[in-house]
C-alpha positions as CSV (number, residue, x, y, z in Angstrom):
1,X,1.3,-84.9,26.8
2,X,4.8,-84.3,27.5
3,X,5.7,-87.8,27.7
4,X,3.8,-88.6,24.8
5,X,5.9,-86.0,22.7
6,X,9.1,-87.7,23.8
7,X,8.3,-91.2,22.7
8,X,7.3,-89.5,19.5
9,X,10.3,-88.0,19.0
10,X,12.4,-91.1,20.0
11,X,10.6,-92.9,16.6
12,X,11.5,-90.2,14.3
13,X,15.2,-90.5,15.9
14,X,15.1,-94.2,15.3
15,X,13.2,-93.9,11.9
16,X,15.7,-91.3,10.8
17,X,18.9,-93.3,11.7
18,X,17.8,-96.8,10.4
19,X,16.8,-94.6,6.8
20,X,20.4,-94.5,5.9
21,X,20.2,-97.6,4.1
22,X,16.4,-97.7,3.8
23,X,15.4,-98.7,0.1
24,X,19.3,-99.3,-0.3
25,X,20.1,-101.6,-2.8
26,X,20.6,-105.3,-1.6
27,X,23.7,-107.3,-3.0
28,X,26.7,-109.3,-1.3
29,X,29.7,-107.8,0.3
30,X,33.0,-109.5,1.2
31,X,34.1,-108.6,4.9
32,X,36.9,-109.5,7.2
33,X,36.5,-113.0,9.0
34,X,39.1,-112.1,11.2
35,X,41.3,-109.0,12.5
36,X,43.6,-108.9,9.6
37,X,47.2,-107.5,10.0
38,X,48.8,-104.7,7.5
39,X,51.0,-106.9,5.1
40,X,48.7,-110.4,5.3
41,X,48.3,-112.2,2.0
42,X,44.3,-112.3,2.2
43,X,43.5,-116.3,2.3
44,X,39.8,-117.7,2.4
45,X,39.4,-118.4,6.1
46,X,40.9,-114.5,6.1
47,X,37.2,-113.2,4.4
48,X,33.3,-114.2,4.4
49,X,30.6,-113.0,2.4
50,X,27.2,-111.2,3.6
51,X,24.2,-110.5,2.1
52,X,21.9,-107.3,3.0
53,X,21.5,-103.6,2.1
54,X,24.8,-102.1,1.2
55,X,25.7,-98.8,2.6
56,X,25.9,-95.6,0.4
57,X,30.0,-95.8,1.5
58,X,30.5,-98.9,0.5
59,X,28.7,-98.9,-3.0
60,X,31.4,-99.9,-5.9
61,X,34.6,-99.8,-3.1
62,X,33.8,-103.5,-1.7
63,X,34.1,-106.6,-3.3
64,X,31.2,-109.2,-4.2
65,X,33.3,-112.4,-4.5
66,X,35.8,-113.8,-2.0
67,X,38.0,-115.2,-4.9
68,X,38.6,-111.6,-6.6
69,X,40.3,-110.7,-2.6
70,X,42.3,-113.7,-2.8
71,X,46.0,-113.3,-3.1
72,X,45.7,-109.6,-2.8
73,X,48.2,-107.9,0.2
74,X,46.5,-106.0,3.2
75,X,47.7,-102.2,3.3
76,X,46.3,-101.3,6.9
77,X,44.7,-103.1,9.5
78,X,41.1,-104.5,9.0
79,X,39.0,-105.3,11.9
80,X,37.1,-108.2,11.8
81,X,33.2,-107.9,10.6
82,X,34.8,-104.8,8.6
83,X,34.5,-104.4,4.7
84,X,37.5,-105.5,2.6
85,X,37.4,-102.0,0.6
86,X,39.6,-101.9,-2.6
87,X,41.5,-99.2,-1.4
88,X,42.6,-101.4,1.9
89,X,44.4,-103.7,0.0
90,X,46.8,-104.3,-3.2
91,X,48.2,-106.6,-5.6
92,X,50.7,-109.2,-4.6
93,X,54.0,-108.3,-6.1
94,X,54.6,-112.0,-6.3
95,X,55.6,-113.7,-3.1
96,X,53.1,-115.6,-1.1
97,X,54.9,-115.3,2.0
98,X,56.5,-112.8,4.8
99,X,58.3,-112.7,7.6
100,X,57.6,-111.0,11.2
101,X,60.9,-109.6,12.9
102,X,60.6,-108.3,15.5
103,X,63.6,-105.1,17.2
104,X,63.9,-102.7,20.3
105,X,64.2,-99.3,19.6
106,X,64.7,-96.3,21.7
107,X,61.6,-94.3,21.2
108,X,63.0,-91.1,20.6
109,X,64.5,-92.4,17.5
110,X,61.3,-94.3,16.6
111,X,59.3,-90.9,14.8
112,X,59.3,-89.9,18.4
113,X,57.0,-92.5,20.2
114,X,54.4,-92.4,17.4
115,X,54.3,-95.2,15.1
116,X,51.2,-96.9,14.4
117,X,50.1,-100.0,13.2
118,X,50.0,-100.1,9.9
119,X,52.2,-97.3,9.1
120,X,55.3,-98.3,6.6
121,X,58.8,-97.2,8.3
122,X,62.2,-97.4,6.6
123,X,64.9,-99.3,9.4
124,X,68.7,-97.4,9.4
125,X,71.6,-98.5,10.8
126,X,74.1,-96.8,12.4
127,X,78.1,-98.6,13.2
128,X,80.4,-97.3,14.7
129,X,80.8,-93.8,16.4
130,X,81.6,-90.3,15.6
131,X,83.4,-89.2,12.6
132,X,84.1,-92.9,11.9
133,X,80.1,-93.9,12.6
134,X,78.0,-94.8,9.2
135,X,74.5,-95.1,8.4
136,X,73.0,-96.7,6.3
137,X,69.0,-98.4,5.0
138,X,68.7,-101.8,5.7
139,X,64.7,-101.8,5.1
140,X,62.5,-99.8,3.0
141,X,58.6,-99.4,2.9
142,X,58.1,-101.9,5.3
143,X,54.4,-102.2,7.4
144,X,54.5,-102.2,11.5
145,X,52.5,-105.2,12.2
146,X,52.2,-105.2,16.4
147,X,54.2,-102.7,18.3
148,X,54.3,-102.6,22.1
149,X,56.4,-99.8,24.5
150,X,58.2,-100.0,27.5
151,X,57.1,-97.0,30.3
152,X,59.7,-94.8,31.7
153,X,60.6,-96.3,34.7
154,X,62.0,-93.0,36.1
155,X,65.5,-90.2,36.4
156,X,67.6,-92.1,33.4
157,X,65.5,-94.0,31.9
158,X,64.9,-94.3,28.3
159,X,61.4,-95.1,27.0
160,X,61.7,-98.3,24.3
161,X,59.1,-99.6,21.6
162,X,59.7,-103.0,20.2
163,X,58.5,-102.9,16.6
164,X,57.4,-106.0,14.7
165,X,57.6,-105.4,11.1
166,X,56.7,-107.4,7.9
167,X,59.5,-108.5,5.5
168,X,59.3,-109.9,2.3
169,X,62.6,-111.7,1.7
170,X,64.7,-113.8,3.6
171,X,67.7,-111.8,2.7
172,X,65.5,-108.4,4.0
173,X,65.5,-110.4,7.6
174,X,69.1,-110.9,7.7
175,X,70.2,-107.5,7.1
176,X,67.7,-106.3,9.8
177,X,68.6,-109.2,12.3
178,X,72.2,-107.8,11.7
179,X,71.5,-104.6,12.0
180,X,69.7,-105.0,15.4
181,X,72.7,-107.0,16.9
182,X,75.3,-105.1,16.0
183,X,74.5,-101.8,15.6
184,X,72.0,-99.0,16.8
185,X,68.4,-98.5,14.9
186,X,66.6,-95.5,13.7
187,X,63.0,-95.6,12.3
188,X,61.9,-93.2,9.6
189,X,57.9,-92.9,9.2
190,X,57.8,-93.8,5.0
191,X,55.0,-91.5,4.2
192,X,53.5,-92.4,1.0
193,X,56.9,-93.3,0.0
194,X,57.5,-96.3,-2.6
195,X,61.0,-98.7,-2.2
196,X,63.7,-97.5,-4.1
197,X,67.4,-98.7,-4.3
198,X,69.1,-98.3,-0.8
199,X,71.5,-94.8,-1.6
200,X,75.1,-95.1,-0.4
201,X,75.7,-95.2,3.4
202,X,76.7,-92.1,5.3
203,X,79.8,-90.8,6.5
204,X,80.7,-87.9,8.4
205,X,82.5,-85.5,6.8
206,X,86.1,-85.6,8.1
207,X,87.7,-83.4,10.6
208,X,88.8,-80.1,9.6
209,X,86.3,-80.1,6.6
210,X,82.6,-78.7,7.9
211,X,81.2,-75.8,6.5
């Protein structure tokens, strides 16, 4: 009897967790052919198109049609098999192609160790040092693509991340490639925040003249 009840109650389980889309509607759904990186312009080998019962959370936030994904930019990561949601990507602004660049960073100065894919960071600068140091934006709202750290390899040691970033315009690269040459990189974690014009660079106040 008892083992009896247990089978009986492993059919409900299954009946129950395959009900969820039960009676759904059928209709086509657009879905990642491949892992697609934050900051991809969505191509067609990029997407593929299935057929089946659509789940309840997918229901008017997927696309039917590959061609109306076309063109559009990727905001986060999408694994492959995955839906291409509407809110996972957005417009192009224009340009049909980026650039990966790729910088070391002291962690510490990287949002602390914990950037993730697919979070947007704004790069600084910093020349020089002490009162005569200056800082200032050389990137704005740009998405980590890959990012890969360096273990602290003991008494000394400074734990590194090397940060490979998506960038729009050649001129965006050069700034950065500068930057990461020549003088010493800080990331800032751009939150919701949207590109503005670069503000004036930094410069410590001068001596004899803090509050």
């Amino acid at each position: 009897m008892i083992g009896g009840l247990l089978v009986a109650v492993a059919l409900v389980a299954t009946w129950w967790g395959a009900s969820g889309t039960a009676g759904a509607p059928r209709g086509r759904l657009v879905v990642a052919a491949r892992a697609i990186a934050p900051g991809t312009h969505i191509a067609d080998e990029d997407v593929r198109t299935i057929v089946g019962a659509l789940p309840a959370g997918t229901r008017g936030h997927g696309f039917a049609r590959p061609e109306t994904v076309l063109g559009t930019v990727a905001t986060g990561p999408i694994a492959e098999g995955d839906p291409v949601l509407r809110s996972a990507v957005t417009p192009s602004t224009g340009s049909t192609r980026v650039r990966e660049l790729s910088f070391v960073v002291d962690a510490a100065w990287a949002a602390g160790g914990s950037l993730r894919v697919g979070d947007h960071i704004d790069v600084l600068v910093t020349y020089g040092d002490g009162l005569s140091s200056r800082t200032t934006r050389v990137l704005a709202d740009v998405a980590v693509r890959r990012l890969s750290s360096t273990p602290d390899q003991g008494l000394g040691s400074t734990r590194s991340q090397t940060i490979t970033v998506a960038i729009g315009s050649v001129r965006g690269v050069q700034a950065a490639t500068n930057a990461a040459r020549a003088g010493m990189l800080t990331i800032a974690r751009a939150s919701g925040a949207t590109p503005t014009a670069s503000p004036p660079a930094y410069r410590p106040p001068a001596k004899g003249r803090h509050r």
